[in-house]
C-alpha positions in Angstrom: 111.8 110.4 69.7 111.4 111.7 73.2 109.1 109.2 73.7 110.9 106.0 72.8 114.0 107.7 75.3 111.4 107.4 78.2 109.9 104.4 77.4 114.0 102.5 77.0 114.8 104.3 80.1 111.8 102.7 81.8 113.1 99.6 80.1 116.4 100.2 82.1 114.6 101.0 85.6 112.1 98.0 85.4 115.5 95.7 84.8 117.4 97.7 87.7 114.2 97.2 90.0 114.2 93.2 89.3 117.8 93.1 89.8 118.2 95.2 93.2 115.0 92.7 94.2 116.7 89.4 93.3 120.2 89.5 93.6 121.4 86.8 91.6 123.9 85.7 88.4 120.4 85.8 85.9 119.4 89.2 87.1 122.5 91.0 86.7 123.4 89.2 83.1 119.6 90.4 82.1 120.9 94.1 83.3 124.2 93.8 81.6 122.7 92.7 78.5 119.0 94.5 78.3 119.2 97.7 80.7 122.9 98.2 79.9 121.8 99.3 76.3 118.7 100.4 76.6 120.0 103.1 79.5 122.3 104.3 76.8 120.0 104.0 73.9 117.9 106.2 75.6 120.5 109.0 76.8 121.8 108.7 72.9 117.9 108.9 71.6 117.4 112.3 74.4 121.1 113.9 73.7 120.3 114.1 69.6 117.1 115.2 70.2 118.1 117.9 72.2 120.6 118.7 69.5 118.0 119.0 67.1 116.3 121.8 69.5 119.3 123.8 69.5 120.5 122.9 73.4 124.7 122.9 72.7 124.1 126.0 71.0 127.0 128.9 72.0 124.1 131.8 71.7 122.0 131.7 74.6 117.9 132.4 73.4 117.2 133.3 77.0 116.8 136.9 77.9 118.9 138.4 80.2 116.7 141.9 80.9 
């Protein structure tokens, strides 16, 4: 899962990248409509799988000694 988070959010960079370069109406619809979601895809993929591990937890594991 962690991989597929990286890979979208190098999705949304690459998009971002060709945007900033070429700063025109077909660039920024590609972002709006490919890095858009695949930014939040990936933050959605990384937040339940850091869930899963036990993250938003109230108990800290971490020792305090």
């Amino acid at each position: 899962m962690m991989r597929i988070a990286a890979l979208l959010a190098l999705i949304a960079l690459g998009v971002l990248i060709v945007t900033a370069a070429h700063l025109d109406g077909a660039t920024a619809t590609m972002f709006s409509l490919v890095g858009i979601p695949a930014l939040a895809a990936a933050l959605g993929l990384y937040i339940i799988h850091r869930w899963q591990m036990g993250a938003f937890r109230r108990e800290s594991r971490a020792s305090t000694g």
